[in-house]
N, C-alpha and C positions, 0 to 999 in steps of 0.2 A: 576404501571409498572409491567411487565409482567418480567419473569426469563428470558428471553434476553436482553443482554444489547451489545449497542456499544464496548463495551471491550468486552464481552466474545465472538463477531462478530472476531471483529479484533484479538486477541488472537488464533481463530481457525485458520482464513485465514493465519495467518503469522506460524504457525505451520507445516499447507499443503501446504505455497511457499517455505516454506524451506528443506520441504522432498527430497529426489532421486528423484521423478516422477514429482517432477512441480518447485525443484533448475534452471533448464536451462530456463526456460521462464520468469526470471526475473533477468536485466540488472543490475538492483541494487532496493535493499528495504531499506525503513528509517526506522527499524522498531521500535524506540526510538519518531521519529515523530509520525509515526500510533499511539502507544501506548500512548502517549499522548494527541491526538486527540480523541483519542475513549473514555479517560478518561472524559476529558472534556465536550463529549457529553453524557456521562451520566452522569454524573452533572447533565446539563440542562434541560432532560430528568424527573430525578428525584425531581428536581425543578419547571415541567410543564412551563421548558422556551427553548423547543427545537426551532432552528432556522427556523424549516420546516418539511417536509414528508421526507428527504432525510438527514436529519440532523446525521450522525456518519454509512451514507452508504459506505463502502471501496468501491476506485476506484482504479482500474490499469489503466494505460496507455498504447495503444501498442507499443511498441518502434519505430516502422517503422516509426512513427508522426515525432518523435526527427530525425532521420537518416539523412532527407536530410538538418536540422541545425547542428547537432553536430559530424556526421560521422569524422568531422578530429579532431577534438578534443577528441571524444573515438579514435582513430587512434594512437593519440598522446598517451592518458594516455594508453592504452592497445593494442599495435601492432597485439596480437595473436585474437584481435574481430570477425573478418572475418573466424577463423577458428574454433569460438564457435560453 
């Protein structure tokens, strides 16, 4: 395996979502989750037991998907959403 790993993927990414410049495009980060998943895929990685080609790729979701299931429920927990 090559000096890239699933963690040090996710470790950058959640570094620059949580700068000034890229804080506002994300609703909410797990980043306990991520950082545990990315560990785990380089485990598997390192064990030549990756689950696929895609195995410890970060994804974002765009939030607009959730919007028209959870809009009243972000509404509820966070009144000022609309004015993010």
């Amino acid at each position: 395996m090559g000096k890239l790993t699933p963690l040090a993927v996710a470790e950058a990414l959640l570094d620059l979502s949580s700068s000034a410049e890229h804080k506002v495009a994300f609703l909410s980060v797990k980043r306990d989750q991520v950082l545990a998943a990315a560990k785990a895929s380089t485990q598997r990685y390192k064990e030549g037991k990756a689950k696929g080609v895609f195995d410890g790729v970060p994804v974002a979701v765009k939030g607009m998907i959730f919007d028209m299931y959870f809009i009243s429920y972000i509404e509820t927990i966070s009144p000022s959403y609309h004015a993010l």
